[in-house]
N, C-alpha and C positions, 0 to 999 in steps of 0.2 A: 708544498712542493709535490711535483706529480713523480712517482718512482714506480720505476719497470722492476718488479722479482721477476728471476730468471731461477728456481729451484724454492720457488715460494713453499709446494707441500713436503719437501726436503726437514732432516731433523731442525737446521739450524733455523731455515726458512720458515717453520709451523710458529717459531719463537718470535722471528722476525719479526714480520708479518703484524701480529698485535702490536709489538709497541711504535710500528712507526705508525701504523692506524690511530691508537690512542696521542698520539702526538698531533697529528691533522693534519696526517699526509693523506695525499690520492695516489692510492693505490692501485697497482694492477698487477696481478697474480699471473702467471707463464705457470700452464700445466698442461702436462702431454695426454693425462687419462680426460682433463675434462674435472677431476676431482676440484671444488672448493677452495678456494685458496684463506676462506674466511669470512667471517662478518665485515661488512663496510669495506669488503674488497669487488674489483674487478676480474671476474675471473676469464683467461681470452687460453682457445683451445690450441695448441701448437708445439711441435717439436724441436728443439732446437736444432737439428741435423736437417729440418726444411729450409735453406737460406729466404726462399721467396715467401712461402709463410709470416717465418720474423721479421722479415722487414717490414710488410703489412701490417702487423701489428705493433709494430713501434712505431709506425709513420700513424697511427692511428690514435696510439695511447699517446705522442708527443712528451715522452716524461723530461724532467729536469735531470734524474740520475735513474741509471739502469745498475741492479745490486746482482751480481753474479754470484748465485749461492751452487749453479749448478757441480753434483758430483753422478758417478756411476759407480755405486758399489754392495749394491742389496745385495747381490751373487759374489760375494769377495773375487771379483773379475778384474784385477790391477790393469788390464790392459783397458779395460771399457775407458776406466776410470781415467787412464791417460788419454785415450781418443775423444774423450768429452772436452780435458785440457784444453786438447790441440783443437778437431776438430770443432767443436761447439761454442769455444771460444770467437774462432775465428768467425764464425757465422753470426754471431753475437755483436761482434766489434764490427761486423762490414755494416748489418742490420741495423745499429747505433749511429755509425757514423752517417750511413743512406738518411736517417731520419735528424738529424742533427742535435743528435744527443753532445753532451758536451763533458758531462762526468759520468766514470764508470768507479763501483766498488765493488773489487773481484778476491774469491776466497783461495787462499795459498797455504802453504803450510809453512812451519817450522821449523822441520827438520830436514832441508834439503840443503844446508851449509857446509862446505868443506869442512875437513877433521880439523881440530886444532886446542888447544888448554883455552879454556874459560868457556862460558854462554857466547852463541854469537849475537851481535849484532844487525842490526839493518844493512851495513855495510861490509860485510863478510861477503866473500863470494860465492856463490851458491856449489855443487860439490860436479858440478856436468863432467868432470872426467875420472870418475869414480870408477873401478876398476871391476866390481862388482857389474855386471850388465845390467839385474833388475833397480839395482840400486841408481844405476847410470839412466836406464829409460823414464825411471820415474824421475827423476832428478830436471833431464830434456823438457819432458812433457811443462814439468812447473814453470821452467826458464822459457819455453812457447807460449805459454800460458801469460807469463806476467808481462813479456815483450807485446803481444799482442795487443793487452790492456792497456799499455803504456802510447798507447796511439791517438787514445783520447787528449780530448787539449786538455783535461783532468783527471786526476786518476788516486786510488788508494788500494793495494795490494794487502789485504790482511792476513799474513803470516802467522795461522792458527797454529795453535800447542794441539797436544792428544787430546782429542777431546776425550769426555767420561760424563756419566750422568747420565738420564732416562733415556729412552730410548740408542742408544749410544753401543757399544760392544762394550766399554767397560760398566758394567751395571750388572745388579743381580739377575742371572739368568740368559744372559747374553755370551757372544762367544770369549770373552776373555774369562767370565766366572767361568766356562765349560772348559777351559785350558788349564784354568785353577786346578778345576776338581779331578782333569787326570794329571796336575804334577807338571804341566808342562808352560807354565807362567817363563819368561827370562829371568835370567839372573846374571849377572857380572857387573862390571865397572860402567856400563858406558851411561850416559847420561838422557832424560827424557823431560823435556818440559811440559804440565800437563796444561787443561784448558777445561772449566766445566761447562757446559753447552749455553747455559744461559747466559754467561761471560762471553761468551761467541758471540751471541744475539744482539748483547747489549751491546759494545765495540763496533758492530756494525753499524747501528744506528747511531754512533757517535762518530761514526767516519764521514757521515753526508757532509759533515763540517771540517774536516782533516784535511791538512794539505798535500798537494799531490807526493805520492812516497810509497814504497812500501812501508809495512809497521808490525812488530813482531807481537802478536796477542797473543800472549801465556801468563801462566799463575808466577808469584813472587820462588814457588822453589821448586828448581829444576832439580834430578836426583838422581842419582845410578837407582839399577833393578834392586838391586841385593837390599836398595833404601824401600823404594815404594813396592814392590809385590808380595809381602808380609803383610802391610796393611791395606791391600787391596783384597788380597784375601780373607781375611777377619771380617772388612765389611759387606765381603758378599756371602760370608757364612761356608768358606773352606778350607781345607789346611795347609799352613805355610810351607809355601814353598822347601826344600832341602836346598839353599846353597849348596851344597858339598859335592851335590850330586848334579851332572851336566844335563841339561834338556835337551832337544832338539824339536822346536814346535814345526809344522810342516810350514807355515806362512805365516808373518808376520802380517797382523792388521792393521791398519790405516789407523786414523786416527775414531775409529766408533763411528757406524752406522752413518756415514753419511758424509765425510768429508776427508779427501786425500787418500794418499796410498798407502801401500807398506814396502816391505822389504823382507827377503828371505831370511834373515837372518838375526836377531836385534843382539846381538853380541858381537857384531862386527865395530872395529875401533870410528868408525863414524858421526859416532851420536854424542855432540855436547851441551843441548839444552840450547837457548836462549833467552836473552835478557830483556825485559817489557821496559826497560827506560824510554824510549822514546814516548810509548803509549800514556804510559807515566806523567811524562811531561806535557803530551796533550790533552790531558785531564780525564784519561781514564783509570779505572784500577779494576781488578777484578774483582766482585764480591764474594770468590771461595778463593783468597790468597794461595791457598795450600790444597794439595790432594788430601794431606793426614786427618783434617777433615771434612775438605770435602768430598769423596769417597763415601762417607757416610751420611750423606744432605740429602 
């Protein structure tokens, strides 16, 4: 199968990237420095924000599926991050459809679901009148983003958890150990489903084959703060968090180094996790079921 990466040198996209190679796909790598996209790839120079660019080069690489891995967030820049959504999307989907691509697999998040008791679903309605503005813009940006996708005459939306793990923010030495280490981790009830980066990688390669849908890719347990930022702390070697005592972190991060946005606040009643049955039932699982340990992997 010939497949366009669109965020190949991206965290999730470096993981990518190898295993659909070792699978004996034909590859072609989208990078804006010109950087590598890896061994036994193709790598083609261009910006996603050039419409005329991408199109030439997807009329050129011909693929079977184009995997949207792109994000904007090395400068924790929540607005890049959405104009990439929006605009880069778009540019994406005209570029695909001009070259007559016919499947797209595009990365989303998890937590953009209206409030509600339990994990959402696939079928939950995502939160676009959230009262919160950052909350709200980031929430648009996703729902532009998946409507866009959804133009293909195929399509799979993967609804990633927080990511965590190497290169990632939640990892030793990264910005959420640095919110550990001055005390300002969240705490309260609300709920987060996490996602470990490699479990990203792998689910997208298992989506060439999924039918068209979005699909919620997260670990088996979702968790209020007060559950996981005690042992996220431990495993990056700093001290647990004080429940008792209120934080206030200045921004809330996306989900690590490389994929989706955040929100001001993570104690706002918003956040209830989500449930991977579907994924489940298309025969994926994750291989770190759980943050408790894998956090420590």
């Amino acid at each position: 199968m010939r497949i366009f990466v669109a965020g190949a040198t991206g965290v999730i996209g470096r993981r990518l990237v190898p295993l659909l190679v070792a699978q004996g796909h034909d590859v072609t790598a989208l990078s804006r420095s010109g950087r590598s996209g890896g061994d036994g790839v193709t790598t083609v120079v261009g910006d996603v924000y050039d419409g005329a660019r991408l199109r030439e080069l997807l009329v050129a690489a011909e693929p079977d599926v184009v995997m949207h891995q792109l994000t904007d967030l090395t400068s924790r820049d929540f607005a890049a991050n959405s104009r990439i959504r929006r605009e880069g999307t778009r540019r994406l989907v005209d570029a695909a459809l001009a070259a007559g691509v016919r499947r797209m697999v595009t990365q989303s998040i998890a937590w953009a679901y209206e409030p509600g008791a339990g994990p959402a679903d696939e079928s939950t309605p995502l939160d676009v009148h959230a009262e919160d503005p950052n909350r709200r813009a980031t929430v648009e940006a996703v729902a532009a983003l998946e409507t866009m996708t959804a133009e293909l005459p195929e399509w799979v939306v993967l609804r990633y958890g927080m990511l965590y793990g190497p290169d990632t923010w939640y990892t030793k030495g990264a910005l959420m150990a640095d919110l550990a280490t001055t005390g300002h981790l969240p705490t309260g009830p609300d709920i987060t489903s996490f996602l470990h980066i490699q479990d990203a990688a792998t689910a997208a390669t298992a989506a060439l084959a999924w039918p068209t849908g979005p699909v919620n890719v997260v670990d088996d347990d979702p968790a209020p703060a007060d559950a996981w930022t005690p042992t996220f702390a431990d495993a990056v070697g700093t001290p647990a968090p004080d429940h008792h005592q209120p934080t206030a972190p200045p921004t809330t991060p996306g989900p690590a180094g490389g994929s989706s946005s955040g929100h001001a606040d993570p104690r706002t009643p918003w956040a209830r996790g989500a449930t991977n049955a579907r994924a489940r039932w298309l025969g994926w699982a994750p291989a770190d079921p759980s943050w408790r340990t894998g956090f420590y992997s």
